[in-house]
C-alpha positions in Angstrom: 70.6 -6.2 126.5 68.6 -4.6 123.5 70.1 -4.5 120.2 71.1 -1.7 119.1 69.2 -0.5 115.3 71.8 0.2 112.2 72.8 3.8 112.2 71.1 4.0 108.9 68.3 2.4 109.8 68.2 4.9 113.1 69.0 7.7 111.2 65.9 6.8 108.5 63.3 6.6 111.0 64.6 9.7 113.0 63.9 11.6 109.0 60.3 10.0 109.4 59.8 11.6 112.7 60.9 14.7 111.6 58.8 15.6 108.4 55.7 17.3 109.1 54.2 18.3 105.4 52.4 15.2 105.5 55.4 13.0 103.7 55.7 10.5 107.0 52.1 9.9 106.6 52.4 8.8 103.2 55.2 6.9 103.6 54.1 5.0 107.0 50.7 4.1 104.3 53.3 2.8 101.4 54.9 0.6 103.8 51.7 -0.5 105.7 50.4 -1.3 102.4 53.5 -3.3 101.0 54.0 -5.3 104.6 50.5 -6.7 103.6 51.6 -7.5 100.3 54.4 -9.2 100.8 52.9 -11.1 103.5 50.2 -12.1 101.4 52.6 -13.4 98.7 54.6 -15.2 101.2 51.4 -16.7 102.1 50.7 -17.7 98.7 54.5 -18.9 98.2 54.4 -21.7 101.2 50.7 -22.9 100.3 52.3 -23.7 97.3 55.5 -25.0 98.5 57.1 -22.5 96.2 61.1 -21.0 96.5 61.6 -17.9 96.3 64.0 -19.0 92.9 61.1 -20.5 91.6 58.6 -17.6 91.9 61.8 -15.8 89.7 61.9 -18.2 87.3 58.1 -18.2 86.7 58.2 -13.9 86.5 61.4 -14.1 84.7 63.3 -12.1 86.7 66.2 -12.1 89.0 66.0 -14.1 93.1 67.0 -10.3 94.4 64.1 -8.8 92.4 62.1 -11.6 94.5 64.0 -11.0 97.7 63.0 -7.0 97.4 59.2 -7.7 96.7 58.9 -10.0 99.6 61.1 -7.5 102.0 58.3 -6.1 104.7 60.7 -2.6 104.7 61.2 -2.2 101.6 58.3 0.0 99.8 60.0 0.3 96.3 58.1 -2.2 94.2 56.6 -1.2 90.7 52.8 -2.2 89.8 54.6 -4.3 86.9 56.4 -6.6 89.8 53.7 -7.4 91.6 51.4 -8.1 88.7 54.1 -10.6 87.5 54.3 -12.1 91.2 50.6 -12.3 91.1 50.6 -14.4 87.8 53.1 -16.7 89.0 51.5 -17.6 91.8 48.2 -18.1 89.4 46.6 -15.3 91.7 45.4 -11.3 90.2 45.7 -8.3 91.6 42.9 -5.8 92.5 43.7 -1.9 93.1 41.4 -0.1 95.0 41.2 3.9 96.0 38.9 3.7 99.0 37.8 6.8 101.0 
């Protein structure tokens, strides 16, 4: 038997569906872009053997800033937090407005 999805979580992508002013676009490209980041950071994390309490420690910051910033759903990460990630992991970060 399937499992069923959270009402809120339901209910969220039913709003996604719904919007037609461009907004689902947008926000299907936020979270497109912040799966790849945080899968690139998790990448980064395990070749370094690193915990996600260690990567808070090293940005000075708290394990459920961490947890957030690696969540695949979650698109609400500032700039700041991933720059901080990024130095901690003894990576940069490169922003790029393509066409």
């Amino acid at each position: 038997m399937a499992r069923k999805k959270p009402a809120r979580r339901a209910e969220r992508d039913t709003q996604v569906m719904v919007k037609t002013n461009g907004l689902a676009e947008e926000e299907a490209t936020a979270l497109a872009i912040k799966r790849e980041l945080a899968s690139e950071l998790h990448r980064a994390m395990k070749k370094q053997r690193m915990s996600q309490s260690e990567l808070a420690r090293r940005m000075r910051t708290s394990r459920a800033v961490v947890h957030r910033l690696l969540k695949r759903d979650d698109p609400s990460v500032t700039l700041s937090t991933i720059s901080r990630a990024a130095v901690a992991l003894g990576r940069n970060v490169k922003v790029r407005i393509k066409n």
